[in-house]
N, C-alpha and C positions, 0 to 999 in steps of 0.2 A: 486539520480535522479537530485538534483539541480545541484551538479555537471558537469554531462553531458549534462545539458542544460547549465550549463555558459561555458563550452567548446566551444559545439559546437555555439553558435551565437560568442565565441570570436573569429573563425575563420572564421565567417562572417564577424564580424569585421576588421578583419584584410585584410582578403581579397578586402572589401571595402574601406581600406585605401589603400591598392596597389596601386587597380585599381585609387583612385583618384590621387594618384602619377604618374602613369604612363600617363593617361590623362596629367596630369599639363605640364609634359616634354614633349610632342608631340605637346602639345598650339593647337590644332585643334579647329575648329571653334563649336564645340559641346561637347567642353572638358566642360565648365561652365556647361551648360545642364545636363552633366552626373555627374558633382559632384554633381549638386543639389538634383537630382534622387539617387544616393549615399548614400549621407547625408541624402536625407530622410529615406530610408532604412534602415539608422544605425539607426536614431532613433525609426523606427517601430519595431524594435531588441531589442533596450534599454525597451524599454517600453513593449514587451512580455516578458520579463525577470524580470522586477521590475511586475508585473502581477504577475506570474508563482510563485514569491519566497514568494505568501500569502497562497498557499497551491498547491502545482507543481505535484500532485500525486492524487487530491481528482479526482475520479472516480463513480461517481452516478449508473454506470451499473453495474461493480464489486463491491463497494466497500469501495478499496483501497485509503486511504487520505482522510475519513469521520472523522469527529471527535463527533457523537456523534452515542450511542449505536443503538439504533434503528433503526437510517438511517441504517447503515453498515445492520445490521440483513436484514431489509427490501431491498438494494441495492443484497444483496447474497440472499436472498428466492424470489426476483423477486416482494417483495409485498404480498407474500402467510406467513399467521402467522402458525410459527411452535408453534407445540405440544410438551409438555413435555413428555420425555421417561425416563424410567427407566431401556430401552434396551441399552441407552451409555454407557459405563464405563470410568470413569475416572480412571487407575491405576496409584500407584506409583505419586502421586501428591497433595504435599503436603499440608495441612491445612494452613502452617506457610514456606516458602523460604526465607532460611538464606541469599541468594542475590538474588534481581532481574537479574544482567547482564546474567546469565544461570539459567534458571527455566526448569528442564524437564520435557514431559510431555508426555503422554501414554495414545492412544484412541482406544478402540477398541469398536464392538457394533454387537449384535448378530440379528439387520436388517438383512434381503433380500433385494438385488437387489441394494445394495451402488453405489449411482452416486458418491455424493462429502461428503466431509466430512470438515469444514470451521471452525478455532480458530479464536477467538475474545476475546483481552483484554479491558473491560472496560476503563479503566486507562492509558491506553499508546494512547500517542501523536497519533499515526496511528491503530486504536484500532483492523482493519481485520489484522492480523498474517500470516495469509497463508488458502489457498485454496487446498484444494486436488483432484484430480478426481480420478476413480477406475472403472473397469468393471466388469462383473460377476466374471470373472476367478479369483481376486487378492480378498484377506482376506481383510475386513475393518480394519486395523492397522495404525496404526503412533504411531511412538515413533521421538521426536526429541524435540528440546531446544526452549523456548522462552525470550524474555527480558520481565521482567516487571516493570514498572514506581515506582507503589506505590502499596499497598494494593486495591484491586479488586478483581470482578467478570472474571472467566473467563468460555467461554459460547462458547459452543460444538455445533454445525450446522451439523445435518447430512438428505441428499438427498437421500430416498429409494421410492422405489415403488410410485413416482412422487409426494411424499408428504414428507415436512420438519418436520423433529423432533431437539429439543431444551436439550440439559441438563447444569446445570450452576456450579458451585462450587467457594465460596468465597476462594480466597489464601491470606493470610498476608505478606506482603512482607517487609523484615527488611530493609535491604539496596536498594536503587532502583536502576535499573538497565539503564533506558533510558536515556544517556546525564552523566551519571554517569563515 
């Protein structure tokens, strides 16, 4: 995501120096004008970018670029506390992951009526993982791979019958996987 935010304003950028080149060679009498209007713009540019790169992703309605547990929980249940179930499963995930960079992991949960179904690593720099949605017709499943940082909590969110249910499982994680 920082990424494509320092793309795109460098073609702002750039575009804004064109144009003041292009101005300068014409020498019109509103050429100074528009650099200055230019230049300020590049600097309203610079400065949503130095902004952006203290946390470019955090999302309070999803989520996504929370850095602490409970926001994120609270940002995905809307503010509704889930319940602990003993209807989630976690398969096939382990107690101890010999490396964070690939941690799989296997959720299924014999709820009714699955809207979403949401991973959450304690631990890791961007702690919501992914979000799932589902309709009646599709089996609550997910099988797929996570990174994780260090040793944590990692914390199962699932939306049925318009009420959030919670299951957690601590993993050990030997090597970490984020930035790793």
């Amino acid at each position: 995501m920082q990424r494509r935010i320092f793309h795109k304003s460098l073609l702002l950028l750039t575009a804004s120096a064109w144009g003041i080149a292009s101005n300068a060679q014409t020498k019109s009498p509103s050429a100074s004008n528009n650099n200055s209007n230019l230049a300020s713009a590049a600097n309203t540019v610079l400065n949503r970018i130095t902004q952006s790169n203290a946390n470019p992703v955090a999302d309070k309605r999803t989520g996504f670029g929370l850095k602490n547990i409970q926001d994120s929980i609270n940002a995905v249940t809307q503010g509704i506390k889930p319940q602990e179930s003993s209807l989630i499963f976690l398969q096939k995930i382990a107690n101890q992951a010999p490396d964070g960079r690939r941690v799989p992991i296997e959720i299924s949960t014999s709820l009714t009526k699955v809207e979403k179904i949401a991973v959450l690593f304690d631990k890791n720099p961007n702690i919501l993982c992914g979000i799932f949605d589902f309709n009646e017709s599709l089996e609550p499943y997910i099988y797929t791979s996570i990174k994780m940082q260090q040793s944590g909590t990692l914390n199962i969110l699932v939306k049925s019958n318009n009420n959030w249910y919670i299951a957690k499982k601590v993993v050990k994680v030997l090597i970490g996987g984020c930035g790793a």
